[in-house]
N, CA, C and O atoms as a GROMACS GRO file, in nm:
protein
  312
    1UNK      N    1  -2.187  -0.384   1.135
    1UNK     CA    2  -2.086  -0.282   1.153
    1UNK      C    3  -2.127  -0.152   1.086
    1UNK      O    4  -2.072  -0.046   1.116
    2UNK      N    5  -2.232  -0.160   0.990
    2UNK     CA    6  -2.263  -0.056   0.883
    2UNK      C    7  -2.160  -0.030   0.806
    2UNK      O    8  -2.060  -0.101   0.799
    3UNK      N    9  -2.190   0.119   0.719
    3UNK     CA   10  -2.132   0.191   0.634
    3UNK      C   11  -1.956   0.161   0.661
    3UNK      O   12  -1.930   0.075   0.745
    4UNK      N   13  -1.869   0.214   0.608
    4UNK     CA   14  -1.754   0.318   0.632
    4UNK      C   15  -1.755   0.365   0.596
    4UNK      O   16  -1.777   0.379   0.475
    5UNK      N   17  -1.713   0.469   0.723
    5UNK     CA   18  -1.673   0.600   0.688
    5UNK      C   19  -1.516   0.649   0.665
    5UNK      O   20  -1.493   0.748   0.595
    6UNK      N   21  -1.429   0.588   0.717
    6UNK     CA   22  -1.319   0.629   0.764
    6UNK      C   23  -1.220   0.461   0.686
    6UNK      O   24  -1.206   0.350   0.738
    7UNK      N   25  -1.179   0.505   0.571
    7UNK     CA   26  -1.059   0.392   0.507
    7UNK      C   27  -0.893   0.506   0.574
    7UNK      O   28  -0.874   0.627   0.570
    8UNK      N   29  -0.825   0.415   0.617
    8UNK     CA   30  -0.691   0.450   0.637
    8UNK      C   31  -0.562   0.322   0.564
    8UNK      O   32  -0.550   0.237   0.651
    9UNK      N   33  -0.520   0.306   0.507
    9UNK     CA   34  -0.422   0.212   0.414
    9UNK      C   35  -0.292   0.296   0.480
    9UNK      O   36  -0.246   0.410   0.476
   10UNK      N   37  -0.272   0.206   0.524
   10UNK     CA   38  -0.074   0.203   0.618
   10UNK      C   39  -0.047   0.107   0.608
   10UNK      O   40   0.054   0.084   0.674
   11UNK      N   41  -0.092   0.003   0.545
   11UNK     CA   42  -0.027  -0.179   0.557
   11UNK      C   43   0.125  -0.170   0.483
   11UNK      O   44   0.113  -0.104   0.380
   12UNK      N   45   0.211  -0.199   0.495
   12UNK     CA   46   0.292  -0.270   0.394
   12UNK      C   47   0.369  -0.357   0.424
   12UNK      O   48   0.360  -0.395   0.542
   13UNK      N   49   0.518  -0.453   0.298
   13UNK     CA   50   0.565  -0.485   0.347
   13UNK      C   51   0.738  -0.504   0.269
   13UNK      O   52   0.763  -0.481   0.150
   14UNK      N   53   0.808  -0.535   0.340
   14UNK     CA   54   0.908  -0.545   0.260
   14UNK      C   55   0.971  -0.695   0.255
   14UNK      O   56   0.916  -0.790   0.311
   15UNK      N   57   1.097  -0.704   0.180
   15UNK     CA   58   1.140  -0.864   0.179
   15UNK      C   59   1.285  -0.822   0.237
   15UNK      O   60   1.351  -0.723   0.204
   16UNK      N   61   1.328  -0.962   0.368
   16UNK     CA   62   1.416  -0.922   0.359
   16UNK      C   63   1.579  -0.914   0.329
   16UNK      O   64   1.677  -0.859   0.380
   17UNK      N   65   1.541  -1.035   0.169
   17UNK     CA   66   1.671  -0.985   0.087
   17UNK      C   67   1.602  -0.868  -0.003
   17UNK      O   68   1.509  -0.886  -0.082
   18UNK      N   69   1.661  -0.753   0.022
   18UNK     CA   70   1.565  -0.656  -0.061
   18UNK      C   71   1.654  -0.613  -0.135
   18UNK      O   72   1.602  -0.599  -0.246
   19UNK      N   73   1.775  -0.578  -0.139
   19UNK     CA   74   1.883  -0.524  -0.199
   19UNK      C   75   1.850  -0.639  -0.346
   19UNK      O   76   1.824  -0.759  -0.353
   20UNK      N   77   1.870  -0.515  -0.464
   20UNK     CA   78   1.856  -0.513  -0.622
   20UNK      C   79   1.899  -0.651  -0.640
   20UNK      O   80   1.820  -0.736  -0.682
   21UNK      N   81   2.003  -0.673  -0.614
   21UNK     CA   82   2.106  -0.797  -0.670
   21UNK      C   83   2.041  -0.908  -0.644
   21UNK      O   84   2.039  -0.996  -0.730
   22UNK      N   85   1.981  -0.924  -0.530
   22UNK     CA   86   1.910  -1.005  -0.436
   22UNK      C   87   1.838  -1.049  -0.440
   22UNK      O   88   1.825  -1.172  -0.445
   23UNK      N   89   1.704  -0.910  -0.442
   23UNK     CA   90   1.580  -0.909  -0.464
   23UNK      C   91   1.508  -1.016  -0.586
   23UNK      O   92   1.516  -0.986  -0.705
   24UNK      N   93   1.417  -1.181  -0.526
   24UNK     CA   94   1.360  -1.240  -0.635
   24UNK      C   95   1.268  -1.126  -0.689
   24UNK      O   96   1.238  -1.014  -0.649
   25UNK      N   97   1.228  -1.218  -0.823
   25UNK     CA   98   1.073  -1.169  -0.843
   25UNK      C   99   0.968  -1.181  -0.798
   25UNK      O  100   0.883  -1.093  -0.807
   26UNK      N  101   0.950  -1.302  -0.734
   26UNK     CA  102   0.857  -1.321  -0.619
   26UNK      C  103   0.837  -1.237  -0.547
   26UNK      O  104   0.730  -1.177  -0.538
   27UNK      N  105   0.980  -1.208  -0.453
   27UNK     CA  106   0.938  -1.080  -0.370
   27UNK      C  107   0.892  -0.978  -0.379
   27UNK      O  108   0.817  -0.913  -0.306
   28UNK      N  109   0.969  -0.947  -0.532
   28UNK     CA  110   0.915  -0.796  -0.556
   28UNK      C  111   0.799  -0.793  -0.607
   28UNK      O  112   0.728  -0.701  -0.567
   29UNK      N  113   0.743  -0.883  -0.705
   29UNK     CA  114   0.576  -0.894  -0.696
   29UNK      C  115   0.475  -0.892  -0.564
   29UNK      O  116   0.372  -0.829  -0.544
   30UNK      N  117   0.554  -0.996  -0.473
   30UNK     CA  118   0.429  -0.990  -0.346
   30UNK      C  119   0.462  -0.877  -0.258
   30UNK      O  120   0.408  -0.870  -0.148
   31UNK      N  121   0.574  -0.757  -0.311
   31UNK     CA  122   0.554  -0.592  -0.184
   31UNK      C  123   0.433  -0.535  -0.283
   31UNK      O  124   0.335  -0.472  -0.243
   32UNK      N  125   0.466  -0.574  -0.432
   32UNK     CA  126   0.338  -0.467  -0.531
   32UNK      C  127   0.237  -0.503  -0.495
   32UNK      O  128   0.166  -0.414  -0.448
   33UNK      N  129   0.184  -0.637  -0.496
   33UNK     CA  130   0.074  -0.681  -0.470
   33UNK      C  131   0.003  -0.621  -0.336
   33UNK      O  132  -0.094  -0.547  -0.346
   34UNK      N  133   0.065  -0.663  -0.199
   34UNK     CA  134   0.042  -0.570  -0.087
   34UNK      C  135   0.052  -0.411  -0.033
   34UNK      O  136  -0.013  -0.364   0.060
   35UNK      N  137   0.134  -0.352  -0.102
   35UNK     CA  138   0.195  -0.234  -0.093
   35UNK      C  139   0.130  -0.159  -0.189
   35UNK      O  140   0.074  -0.062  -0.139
   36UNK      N  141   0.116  -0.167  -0.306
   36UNK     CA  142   0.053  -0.077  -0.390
   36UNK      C  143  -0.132  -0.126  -0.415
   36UNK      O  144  -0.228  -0.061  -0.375
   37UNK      N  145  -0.136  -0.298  -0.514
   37UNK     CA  146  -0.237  -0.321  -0.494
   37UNK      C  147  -0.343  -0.339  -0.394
   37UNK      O  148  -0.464  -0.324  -0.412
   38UNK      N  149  -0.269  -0.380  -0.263
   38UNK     CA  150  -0.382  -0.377  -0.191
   38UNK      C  151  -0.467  -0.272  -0.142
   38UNK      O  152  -0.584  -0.302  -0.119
   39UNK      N  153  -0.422  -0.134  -0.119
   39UNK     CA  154  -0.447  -0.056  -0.111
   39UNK      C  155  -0.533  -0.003  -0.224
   39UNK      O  156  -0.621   0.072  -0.181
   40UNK      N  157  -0.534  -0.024  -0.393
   40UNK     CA  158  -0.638   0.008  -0.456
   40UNK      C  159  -0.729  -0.113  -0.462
   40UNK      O  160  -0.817  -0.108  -0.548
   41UNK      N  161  -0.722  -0.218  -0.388
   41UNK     CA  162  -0.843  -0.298  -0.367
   41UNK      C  163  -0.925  -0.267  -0.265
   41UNK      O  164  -1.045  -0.293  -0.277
   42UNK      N  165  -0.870  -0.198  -0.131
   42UNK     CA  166  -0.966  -0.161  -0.053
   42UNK      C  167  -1.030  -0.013  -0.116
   42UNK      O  168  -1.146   0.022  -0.099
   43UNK      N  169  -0.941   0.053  -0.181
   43UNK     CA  170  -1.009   0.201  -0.199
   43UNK      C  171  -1.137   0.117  -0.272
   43UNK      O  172  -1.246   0.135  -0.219
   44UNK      N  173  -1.132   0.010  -0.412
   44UNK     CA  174  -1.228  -0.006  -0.441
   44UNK      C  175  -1.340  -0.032  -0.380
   44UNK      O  176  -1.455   0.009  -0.397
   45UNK      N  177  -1.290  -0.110  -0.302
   45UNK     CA  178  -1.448  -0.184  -0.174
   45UNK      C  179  -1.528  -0.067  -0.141
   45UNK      O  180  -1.651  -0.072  -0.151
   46UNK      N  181  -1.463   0.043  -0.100
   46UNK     CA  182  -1.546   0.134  -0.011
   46UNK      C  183  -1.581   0.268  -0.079
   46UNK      O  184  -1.673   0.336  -0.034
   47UNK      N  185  -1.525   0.299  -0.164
   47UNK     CA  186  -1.557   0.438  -0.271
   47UNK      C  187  -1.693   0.404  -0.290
   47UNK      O  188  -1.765   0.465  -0.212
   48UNK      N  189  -1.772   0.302  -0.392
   48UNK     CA  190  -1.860   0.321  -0.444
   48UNK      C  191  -1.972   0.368  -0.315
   48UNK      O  192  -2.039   0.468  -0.343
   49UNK      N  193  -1.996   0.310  -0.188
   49UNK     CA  194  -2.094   0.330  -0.069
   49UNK      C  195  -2.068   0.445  -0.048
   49UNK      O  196  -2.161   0.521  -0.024
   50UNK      N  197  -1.921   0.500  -0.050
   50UNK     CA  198  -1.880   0.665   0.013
   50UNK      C  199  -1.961   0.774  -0.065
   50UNK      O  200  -2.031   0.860  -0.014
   51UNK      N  201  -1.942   0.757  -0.183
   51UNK     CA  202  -1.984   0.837  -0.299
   51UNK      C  203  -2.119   0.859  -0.295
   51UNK      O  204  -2.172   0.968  -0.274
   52UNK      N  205  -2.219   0.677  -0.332
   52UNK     CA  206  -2.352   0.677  -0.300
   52UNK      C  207  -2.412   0.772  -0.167
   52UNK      O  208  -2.508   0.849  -0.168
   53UNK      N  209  -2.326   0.740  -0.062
   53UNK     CA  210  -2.376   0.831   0.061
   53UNK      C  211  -2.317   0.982   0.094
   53UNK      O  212  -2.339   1.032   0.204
   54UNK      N  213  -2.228   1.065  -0.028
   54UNK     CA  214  -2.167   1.150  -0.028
   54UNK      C  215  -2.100   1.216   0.114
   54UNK      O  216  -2.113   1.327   0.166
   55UNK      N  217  -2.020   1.096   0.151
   55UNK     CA  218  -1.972   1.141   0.254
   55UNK      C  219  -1.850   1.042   0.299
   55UNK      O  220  -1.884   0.932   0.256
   56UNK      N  221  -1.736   1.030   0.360
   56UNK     CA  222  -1.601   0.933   0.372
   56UNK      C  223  -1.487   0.981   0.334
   56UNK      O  224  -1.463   1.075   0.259
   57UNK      N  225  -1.423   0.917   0.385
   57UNK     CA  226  -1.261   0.975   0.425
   57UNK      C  227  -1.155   0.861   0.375
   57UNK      O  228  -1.170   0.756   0.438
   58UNK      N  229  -1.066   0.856   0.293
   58UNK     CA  230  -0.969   0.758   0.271
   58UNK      C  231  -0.852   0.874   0.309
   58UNK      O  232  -0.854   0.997   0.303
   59UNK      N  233  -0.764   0.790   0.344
   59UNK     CA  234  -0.651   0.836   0.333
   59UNK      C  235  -0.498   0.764   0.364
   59UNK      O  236  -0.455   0.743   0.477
   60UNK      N  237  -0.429   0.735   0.240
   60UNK     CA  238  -0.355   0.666   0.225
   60UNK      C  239  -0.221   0.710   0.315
   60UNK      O  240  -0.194   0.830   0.309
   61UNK      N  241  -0.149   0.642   0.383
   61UNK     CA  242   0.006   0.650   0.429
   61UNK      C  243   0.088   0.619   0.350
   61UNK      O  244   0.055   0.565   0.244
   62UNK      N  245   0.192   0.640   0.374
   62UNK     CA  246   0.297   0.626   0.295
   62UNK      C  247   0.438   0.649   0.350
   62UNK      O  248   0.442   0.758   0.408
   63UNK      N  249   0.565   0.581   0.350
   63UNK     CA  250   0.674   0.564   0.410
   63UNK      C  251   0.762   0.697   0.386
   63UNK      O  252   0.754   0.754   0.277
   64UNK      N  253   0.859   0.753   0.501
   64UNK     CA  254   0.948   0.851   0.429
   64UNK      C  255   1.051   0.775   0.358
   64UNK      O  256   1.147   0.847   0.331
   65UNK      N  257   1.068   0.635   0.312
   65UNK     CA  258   1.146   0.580   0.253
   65UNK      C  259   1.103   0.591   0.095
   65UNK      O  260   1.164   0.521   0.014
   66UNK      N  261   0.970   0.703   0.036
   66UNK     CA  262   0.939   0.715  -0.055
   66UNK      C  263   0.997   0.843  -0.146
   66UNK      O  264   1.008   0.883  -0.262
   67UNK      N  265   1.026   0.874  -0.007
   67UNK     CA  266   1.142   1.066  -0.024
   67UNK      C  267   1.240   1.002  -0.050
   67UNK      O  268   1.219   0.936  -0.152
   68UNK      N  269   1.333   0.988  -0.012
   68UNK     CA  270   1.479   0.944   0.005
   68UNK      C  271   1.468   0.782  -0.023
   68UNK      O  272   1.388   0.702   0.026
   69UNK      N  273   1.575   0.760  -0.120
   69UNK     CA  274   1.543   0.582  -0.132
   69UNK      C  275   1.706   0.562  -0.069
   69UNK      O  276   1.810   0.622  -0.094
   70UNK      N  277   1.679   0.471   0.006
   70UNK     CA  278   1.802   0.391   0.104
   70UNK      C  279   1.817   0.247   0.065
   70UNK      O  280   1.728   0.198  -0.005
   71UNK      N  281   1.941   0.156   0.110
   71UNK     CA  282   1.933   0.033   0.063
   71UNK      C  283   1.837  -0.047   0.219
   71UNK      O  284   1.797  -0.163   0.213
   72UNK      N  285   1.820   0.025   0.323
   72UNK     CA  286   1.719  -0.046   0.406
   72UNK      C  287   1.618  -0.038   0.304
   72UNK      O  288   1.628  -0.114   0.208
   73UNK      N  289   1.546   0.023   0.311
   73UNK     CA  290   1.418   0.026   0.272
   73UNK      C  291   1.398  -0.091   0.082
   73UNK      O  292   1.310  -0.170   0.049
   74UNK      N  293   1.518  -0.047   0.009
   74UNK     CA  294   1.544  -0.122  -0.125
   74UNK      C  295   1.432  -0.103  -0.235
   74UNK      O  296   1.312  -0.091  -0.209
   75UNK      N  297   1.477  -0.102  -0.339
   75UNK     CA  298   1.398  -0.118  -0.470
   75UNK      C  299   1.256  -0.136  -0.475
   75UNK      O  300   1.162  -0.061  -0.501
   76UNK      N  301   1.266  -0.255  -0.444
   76UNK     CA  302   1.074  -0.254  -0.422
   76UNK      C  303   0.989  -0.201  -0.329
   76UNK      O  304   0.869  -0.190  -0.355
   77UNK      N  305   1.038  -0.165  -0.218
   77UNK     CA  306   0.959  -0.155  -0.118
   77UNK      C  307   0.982  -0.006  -0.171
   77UNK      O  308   0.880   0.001  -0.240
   78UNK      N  309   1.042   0.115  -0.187
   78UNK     CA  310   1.003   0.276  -0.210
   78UNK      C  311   0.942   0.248  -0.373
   78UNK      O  312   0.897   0.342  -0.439
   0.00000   0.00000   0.00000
């Protein structure tokens, strides 16, 4: 496949008892784990080759449920 050039991170996920009251710890560990960590596990994979070859593109997404927090979206997931 070669190099990458091009990282894009849009994965996430939510639970859906998400509301505070609700929300296990389980859940809210496995949105961090996917939602925040996974995303600095791939930046790790591919930075060091980008850098070595001074050249690559990451660029992270991110929900408008990070502007405005709603009870759809809930606690863990913004």
């Amino acid at each position: 496949w070669g190099p990458v050039g091009l990282l894009v991170n849009a994965a996430g996920t939510n639970a859906p008892r998400r509301a505070l009251e609700v929300l296990s710890l389980e859940d809210y560990r496995a949105m961090l784990d996917a939602n925040l960590n996974g995303a600095f596990y791939c930046v790790q994979a591919v930075l060091p080759s980008m850098r070595e070859r001074g050249s690559g593109t990451i660029v992270n997404v991110v929900s408008d449920a990070g502007k405005q927090a709603s009870p759809k979206a809930g606690p863990g997931y913004v």
